[in-house]
C-alpha positions as CSV (number, residue, x, y, z in Angstrom):
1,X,23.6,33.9,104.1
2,X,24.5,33.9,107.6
3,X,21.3,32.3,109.1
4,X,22.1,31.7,113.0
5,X,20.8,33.0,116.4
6,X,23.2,35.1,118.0
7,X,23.2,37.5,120.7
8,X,24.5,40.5,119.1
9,X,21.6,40.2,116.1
10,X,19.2,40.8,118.4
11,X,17.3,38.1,118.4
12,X,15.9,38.3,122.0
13,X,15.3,42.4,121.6
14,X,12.8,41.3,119.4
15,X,11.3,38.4,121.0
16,X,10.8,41.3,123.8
17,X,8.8,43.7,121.5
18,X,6.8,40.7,120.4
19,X,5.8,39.8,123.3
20,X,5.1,43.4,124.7
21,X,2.9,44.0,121.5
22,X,1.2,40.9,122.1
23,X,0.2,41.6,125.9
24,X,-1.2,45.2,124.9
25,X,-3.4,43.3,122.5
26,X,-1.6,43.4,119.0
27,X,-2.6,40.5,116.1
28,X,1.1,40.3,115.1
29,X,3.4,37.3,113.8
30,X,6.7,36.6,114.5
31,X,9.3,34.6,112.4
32,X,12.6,33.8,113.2
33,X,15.2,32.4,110.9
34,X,18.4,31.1,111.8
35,X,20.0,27.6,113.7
36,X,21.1,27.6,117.3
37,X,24.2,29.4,117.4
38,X,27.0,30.2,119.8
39,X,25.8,31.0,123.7
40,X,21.9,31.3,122.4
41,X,20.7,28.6,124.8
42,X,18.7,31.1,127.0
43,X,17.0,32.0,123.5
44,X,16.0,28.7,122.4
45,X,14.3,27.5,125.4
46,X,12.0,31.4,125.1
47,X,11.4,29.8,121.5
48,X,10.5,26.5,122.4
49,X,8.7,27.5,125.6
50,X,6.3,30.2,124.3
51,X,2.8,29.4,124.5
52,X,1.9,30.7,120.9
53,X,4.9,29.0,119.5
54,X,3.5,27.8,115.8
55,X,0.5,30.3,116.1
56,X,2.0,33.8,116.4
57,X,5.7,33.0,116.9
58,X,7.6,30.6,114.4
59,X,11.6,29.9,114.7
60,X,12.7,28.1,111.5
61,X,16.3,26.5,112.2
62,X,16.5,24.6,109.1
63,X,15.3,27.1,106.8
64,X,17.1,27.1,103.3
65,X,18.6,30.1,101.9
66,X,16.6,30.1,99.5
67,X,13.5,30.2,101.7
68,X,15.0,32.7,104.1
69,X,15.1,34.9,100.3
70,X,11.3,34.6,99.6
71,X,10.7,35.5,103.4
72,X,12.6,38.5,102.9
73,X,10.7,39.1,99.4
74,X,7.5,38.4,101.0
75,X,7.8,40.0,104.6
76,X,10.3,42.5,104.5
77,X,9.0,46.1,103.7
């Protein structure tokens, strides 16, 4: 599996919604999978930067495929 941040997944459209849900009150979780990839600087220092990092956000960049496939099993609907 192709587990990196990159720009054109969407990575920081999401972080945006997070965040959004988050300020209008929302109890919501947030877990990103994938290492630092090409031009995602900007990204990583939101990730490593955000105050809830480890308590509503999580960014996993070592994750295993076989992890990312029970994260899918477990999260995905």
């Amino acid at each position: 599996m192709d587990n990196t941040l990159e720009s054109r997944k969407g990575h920081g459209h999401g972080l945006n919604a997070f965040e959004q849900l988050r300020q209008r009150g929302r109890d919501i979780n947030l877990i990103i999978v994938g290492k630092p990839g090409w031009k995602t600087e900007a990204l990583q220092q939101r990730l490593c930067t955000y105050p809830q990092i480890k308590a509503n956000l999580y960014w996993m960049d070592n994750a295993s495929d076989e992890l990312l496939e029970l994260l899918y099993l477990k999260y995905a609907a």
